[in-house]
C-alpha positions, 0 to 999 in steps of 0.5 A, a space after each residue: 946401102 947402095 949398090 949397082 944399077 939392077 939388070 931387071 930394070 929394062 923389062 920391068 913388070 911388077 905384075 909378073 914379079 908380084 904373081 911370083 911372089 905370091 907362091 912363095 910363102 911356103 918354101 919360107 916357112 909361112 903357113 898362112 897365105 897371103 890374103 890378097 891376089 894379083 886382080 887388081 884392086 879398084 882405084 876407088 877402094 885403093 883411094 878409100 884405104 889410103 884416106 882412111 891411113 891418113 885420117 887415122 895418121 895420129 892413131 898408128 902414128 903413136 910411139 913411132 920414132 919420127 922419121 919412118 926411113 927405118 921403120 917399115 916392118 912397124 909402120 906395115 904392122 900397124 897399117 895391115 892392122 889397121 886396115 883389115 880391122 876395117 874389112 880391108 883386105 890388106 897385106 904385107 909385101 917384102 922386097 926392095 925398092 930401086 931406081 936405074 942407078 941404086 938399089 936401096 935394098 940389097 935384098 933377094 930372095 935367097 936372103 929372105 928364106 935364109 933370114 926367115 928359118 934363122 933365129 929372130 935376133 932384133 940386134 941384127 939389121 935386117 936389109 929389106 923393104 916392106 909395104 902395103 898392097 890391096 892386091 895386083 900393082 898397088 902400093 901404100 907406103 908410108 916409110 919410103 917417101 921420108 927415106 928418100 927425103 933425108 937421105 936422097 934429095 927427094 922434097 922436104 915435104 915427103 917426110 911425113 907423107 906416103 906414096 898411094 899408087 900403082 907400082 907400074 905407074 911409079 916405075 913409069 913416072 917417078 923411076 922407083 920400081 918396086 921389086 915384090 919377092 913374098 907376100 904375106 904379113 907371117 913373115 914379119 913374124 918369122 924375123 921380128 918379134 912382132 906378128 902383125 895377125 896378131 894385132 888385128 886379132 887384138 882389134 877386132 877383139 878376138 
């Protein structure tokens, strides 16, 4: 769902949202920190990461439904696996995403607490976003592009793609500004039934 344009747009600081974000894993109930800080990662550790998500497309790839638009806590699962697995320190970011005019996600940081201490229910749709950081602005996302695809007159051809970018950089030249609330992969485990540590463990071996 849509809604109205987001009053945060005209002083926009994904830093300063993420730095924030990063505190509040306890007050949802997470007992792990998030595994990433607000330093910004090296361009060349952030191109090796998204070369690698690509190189392994058809591994993570398996047994996801073709279009990823509604797909981000599985996809964000497997990457955050994936990644650290390969010594990646990787984490998991929820939040929503908008442009000056809509807001795909009608999410806030209320709903996120509320949503975490309920009982995971899978057959209730849950509003919200969740991508990739290696820390600081960066973004890996490979859910987003194919939403925007089919349903907002993005190009065809990001279907099966995903953005690798700095979040200031696509506020600045794409208009999507990308609102960090909580960091950290335990709470796809609080609201899904599905916690993404434990699939690294499963990889690794331990």
């Amino acid at each position: 769902m849509l809604s109205k344009p987001n009053p945060i747009m005209p002083t926009y600081s994904y830093f300063d949202l993420f730095a924030v974000a990063l505190t509040r894993w306890p007050s949802v109930g997470m007992t792990r920190a998030p595994v990433v800080s607000a330093e910004q990662p090296s361009m060349k550790l952030v191109q090796q990461a998204h070369a690698f998500v690509h190189d392994q497309y058809y591994l993570w790839r398996t047994s996801i439904p073709e279009y990823l638009g509604n797909q981000c806590m599985e996809v964000t699962t497997r990457l955050y696996g994936l990644l650290n697995s390969r010594d990646v320190k990787a984490d998991i970011v929820i939040g929503s995403v908008s442009t000056e005019q809509y807001r795909f996600f009608n999410c806030d940081v209320p709903y996120l607490r509320d949503l975490a201490k309920q009982l995971v229910d899978e057959t209730v749709p849950i509003d919200l976003h969740a991508w990739i950081t290696l820390g600081g602005d960066s973004v890996i996302d490979f859910t987003l592009p194919s939403k925007l695809a089919r349903n907002h007159g993005a190009p065809q051809n990001l279907m099966n793609e995903g953005f690798c970018a700095d979040a200031t950089g696509m506020a600045k030249h794409m208009g999507l500004y990308y609102e960090p609330m909580i960091v950290g992969s335990q709470y796809l485990a609080l609201v899904n039934s599905a916690d993404p540590h434990e699939l690294l463990l499963q990889l690794i071996g331990r």
